[in-house]
N, C-alpha and C positions, 0 to 999 in steps of 0.2 A: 402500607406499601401501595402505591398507585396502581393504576391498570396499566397494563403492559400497552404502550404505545401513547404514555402520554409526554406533551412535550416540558418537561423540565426545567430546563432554563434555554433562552433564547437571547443570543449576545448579536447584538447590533454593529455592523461594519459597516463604516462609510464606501460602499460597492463591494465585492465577491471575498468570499473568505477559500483559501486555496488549501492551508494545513490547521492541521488540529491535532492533539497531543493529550494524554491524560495524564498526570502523575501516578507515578508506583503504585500509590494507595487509594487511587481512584478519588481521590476529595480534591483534587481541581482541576479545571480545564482550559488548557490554550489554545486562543485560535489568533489566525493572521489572513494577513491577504493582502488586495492590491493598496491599500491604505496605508497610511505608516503607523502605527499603534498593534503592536501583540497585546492581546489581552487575557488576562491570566482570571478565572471563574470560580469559587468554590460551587461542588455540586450539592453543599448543605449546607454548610454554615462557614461565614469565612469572609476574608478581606478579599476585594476583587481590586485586582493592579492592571496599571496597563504600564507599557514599555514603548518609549519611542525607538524604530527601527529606522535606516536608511531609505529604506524602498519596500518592494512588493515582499511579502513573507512566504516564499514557497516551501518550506521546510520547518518542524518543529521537533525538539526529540527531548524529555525529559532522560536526565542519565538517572542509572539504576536505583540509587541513593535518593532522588526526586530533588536533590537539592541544587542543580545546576538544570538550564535551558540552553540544547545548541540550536540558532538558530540559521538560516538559508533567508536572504534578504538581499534583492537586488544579485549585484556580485560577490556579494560581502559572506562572510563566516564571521558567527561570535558564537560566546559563551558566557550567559550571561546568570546570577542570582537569580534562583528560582519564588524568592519571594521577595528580591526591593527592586532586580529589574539591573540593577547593574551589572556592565559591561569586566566580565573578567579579561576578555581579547573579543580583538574583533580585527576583521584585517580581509581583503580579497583572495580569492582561491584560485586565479587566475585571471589576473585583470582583463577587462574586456569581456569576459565570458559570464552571464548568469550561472548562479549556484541554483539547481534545480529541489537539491536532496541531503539530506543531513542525516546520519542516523549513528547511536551508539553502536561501537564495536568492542573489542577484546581488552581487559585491562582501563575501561572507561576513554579510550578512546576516541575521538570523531570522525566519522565516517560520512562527506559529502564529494558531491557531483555536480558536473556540469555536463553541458553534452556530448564531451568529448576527452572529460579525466574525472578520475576519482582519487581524493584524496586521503591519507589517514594524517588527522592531526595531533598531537599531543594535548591533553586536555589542560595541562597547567599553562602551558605558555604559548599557544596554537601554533609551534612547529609542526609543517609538513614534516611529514617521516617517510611517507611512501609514496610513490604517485602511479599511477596506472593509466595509461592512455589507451585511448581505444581508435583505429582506423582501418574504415572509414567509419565515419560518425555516423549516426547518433545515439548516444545513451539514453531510448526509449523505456527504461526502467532498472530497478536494480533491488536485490534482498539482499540482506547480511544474515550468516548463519549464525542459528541461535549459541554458538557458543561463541562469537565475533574473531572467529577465523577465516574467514571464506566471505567474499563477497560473489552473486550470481547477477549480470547483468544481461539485460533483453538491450539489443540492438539493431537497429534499423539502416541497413547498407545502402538504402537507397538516395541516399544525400551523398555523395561520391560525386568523383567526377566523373566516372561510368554511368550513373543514372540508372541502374540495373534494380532488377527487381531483385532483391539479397537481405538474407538478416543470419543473424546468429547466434546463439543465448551463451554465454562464456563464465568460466568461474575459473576466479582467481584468488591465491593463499595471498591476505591483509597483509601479514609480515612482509615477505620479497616481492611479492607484484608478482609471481609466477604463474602463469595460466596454465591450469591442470584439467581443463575441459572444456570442450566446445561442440554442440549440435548445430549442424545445418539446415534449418528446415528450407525448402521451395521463397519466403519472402520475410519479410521485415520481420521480425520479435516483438511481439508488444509489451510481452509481463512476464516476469520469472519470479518465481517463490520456491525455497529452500523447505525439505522436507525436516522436522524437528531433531533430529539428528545430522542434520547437515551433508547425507552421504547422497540422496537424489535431489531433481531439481525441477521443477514441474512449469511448462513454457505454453507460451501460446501464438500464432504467429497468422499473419493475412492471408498465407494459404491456406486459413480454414481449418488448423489441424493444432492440435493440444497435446502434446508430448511430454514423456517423462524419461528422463534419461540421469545417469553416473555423474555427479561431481565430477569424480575423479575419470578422466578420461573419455567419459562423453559418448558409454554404449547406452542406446538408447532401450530402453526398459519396455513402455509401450508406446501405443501401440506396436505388432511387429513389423518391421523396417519393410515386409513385401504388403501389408494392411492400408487400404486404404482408410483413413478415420473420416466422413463424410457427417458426421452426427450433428457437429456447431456450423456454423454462419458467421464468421471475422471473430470470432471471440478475442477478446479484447481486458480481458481483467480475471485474475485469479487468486487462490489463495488457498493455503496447506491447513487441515484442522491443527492445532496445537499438540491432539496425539499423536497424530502421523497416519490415521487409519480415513479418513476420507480427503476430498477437495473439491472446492466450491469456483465452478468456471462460468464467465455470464459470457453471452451471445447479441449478438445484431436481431436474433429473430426474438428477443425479449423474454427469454426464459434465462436463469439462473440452474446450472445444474450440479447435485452432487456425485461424486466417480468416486468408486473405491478406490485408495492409491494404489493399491498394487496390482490392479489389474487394467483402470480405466472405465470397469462396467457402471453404471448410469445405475444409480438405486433410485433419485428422486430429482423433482425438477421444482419449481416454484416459477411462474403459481401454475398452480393445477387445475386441469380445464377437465370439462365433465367428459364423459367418451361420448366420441363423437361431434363433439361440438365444434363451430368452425373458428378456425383460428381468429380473436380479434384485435387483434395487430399492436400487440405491446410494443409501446418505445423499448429501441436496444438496453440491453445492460449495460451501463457504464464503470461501474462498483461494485464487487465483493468483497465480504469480512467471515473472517469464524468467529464465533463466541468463545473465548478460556476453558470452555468445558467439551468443545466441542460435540455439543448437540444440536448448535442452532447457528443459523448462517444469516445474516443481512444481504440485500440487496439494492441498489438503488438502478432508476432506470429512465431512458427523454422522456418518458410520460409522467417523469415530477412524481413518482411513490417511490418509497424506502418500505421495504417490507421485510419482515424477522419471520423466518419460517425455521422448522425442524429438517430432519435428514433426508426425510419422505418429501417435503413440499409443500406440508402443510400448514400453511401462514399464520400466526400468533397475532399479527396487526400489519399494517398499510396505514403509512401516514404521509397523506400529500405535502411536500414540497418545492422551492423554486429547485431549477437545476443544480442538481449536486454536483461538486467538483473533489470530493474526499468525504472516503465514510472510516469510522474505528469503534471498536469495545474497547470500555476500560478492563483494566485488569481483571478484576475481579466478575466480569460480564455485566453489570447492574446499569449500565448506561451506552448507548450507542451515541456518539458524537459523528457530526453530520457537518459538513460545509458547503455553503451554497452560491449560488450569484447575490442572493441580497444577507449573509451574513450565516450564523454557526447556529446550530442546534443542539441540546443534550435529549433522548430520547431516554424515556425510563423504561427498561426492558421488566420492572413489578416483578412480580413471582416469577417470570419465563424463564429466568437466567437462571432460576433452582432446577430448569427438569430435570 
């Protein structure tokens, strides 16, 4: 087994790679971007395919089975053969508008976005079934709950014809479009992630403030609603461990932090600076991941390092990189995939991914 933080394999894009995707069983890997070629990787042994797409690839999502690819290219939606590349459907999701987001939902469903609708498609024939609009725009992010009933969207109100400083993080039942919750924080939404049971909803927004609030109804959980939360700096990217018992939120001031879910209290930060030492001025976070087991959390950040720490903070490896634009574990944690301005990476996470 490799040392923990080496690099893998490393897939070459003609300019920026934006999605990446692992299969079920962790043995291969999809990346895209502004080029027109998906390319599809084994991470051991195995035939490597590529797939001509329309346009830019911002979306990847192997379905459950690993034997389908939905992909987010240009405006386009498909669904394509996960290992010859053919096109089962492919069709626009609202002409005019980029598709931003693709992800599986309930019954093998497809679950994509654009700035301003999300759709649910049929996986055999890519009918719309549902559609959810959001106004005013824009759909700055979105999670689908792990049992693919519930999608949580971060939203940025500030693109209106008010021009106001406003956001709102909302969650709506996949089946009818129904919005069954919504928190207001002071501005924009940047990131929502669904706790593993689908019942809370953990948000982050430009007033500086990281909330966790009800699916269902949208009382907010913590911090309490008279609590000022003064702790992050624009935080900007988050994410629920897989059991539901921490979460991992990155900052502007370039720290990465873990908080209990159900309380918010800060157990560890990455990276860890000695006491006392003067701050030396990490690039922001722009990236958080949990590991499958959640014991270990990745980070990426402007200062071009991807770093795999534990719960405490205490970093496993730092491997410099170009600017990251999407980070993920495979299933099984054995590999962190990385996408960049000059193309994808597989990181070997070696023995780490057993702690």
């Amino acid at each position: 087994m490799s040392e923990p933080g080496t690099v893998a394999l490393e897939v070459k894009h003609d300019g920026s790679c934006q999605a990446i995707a692992f299969s079920p069983d962790g043995k291969r890997f999809a990346s895209g971007g502004s080029d027109t070629l998906l390319r599809v990787r084994p991470t051991h042994i195995g035939t490597p395919l590529d797939m001509t797409v329309g346009g830019a690839v911002t979306g990847i999502a192997f379905s459950p089975d690993g034997g389908r690819l939905a992909v987010a290219d240009f405006e386009q939606v498909s669904l394509r053969d996960s290992t010859t590349g053919t096109a089962v459907w492919q069709g626009p999701l609202d002409p005019g508008a980029s598709v931003n987001t693709v992800r599986f939902g309930s019954d093998g469903r497809v679950v994509a976005a654009t700035d301003t609708l999300v759709a649910v498609l049929d996986q055999a024939s890519g009918e719309i079934k549902q559609r959810i609009t959001v106004d005013p725009p824009l759909i700055a992010g979105l999670d689908v709950s792990r049992d693919g009933t519930r999608v949580a969207l971060a939203v940025d109100e500030r693109h209106g014809g008010n021009h106001r400083n406003a956001g709102s993080a909302r969650v709506h039942e996949l089946a009818t479009g129904t919005e069954i919750g919504r928190l207001t924080p002071d501005n924009a939404v940047f990131a929502v992630a669904f706790a593993p049971d689908g019942a809370r909803v953990l948000c982050c927004a430009a007033d500086d403030t990281v909330r966790m609030f009800e699916a269902q109804g949208g009382r907010q959980v913590w911090p309490a609603p008279d609590e000022v939360d003064n702790r992050l700096t624009f935080p900007t990217c988050l994410a629920f461990d897989p059991q539901g018992k921490w979460t991992v939120v990155g900052g502007s001031d370039g720290f990465a932090r873990i908080q209990d879910a159900d309380t918010g209290d800060e157990r560890g930060r990455a990276p860890v600076l000695a006491p006392d030492a003067p701050d030396p001025g990490f690039g922001a976070v722009t990236h958080v991941a949990f590991s499958p087991n959640g014991k270990l959390a990745a980070s990426a950040s402007m200062d071009n390092v991807v770093r795999l720490f534990n719960l405490d903070g205490r970093e496993l490896y730092t491997v410099p990189t170009e600017e990251v634009l999407t980070i993920g574990f495979s299933p099984d944690g054995r590999w962190l995939g990385v996408g960049t301005m000059a193309g994808a990476l597989v990181i070997d996470n070696g023995e780490a991914h057993q702690v």
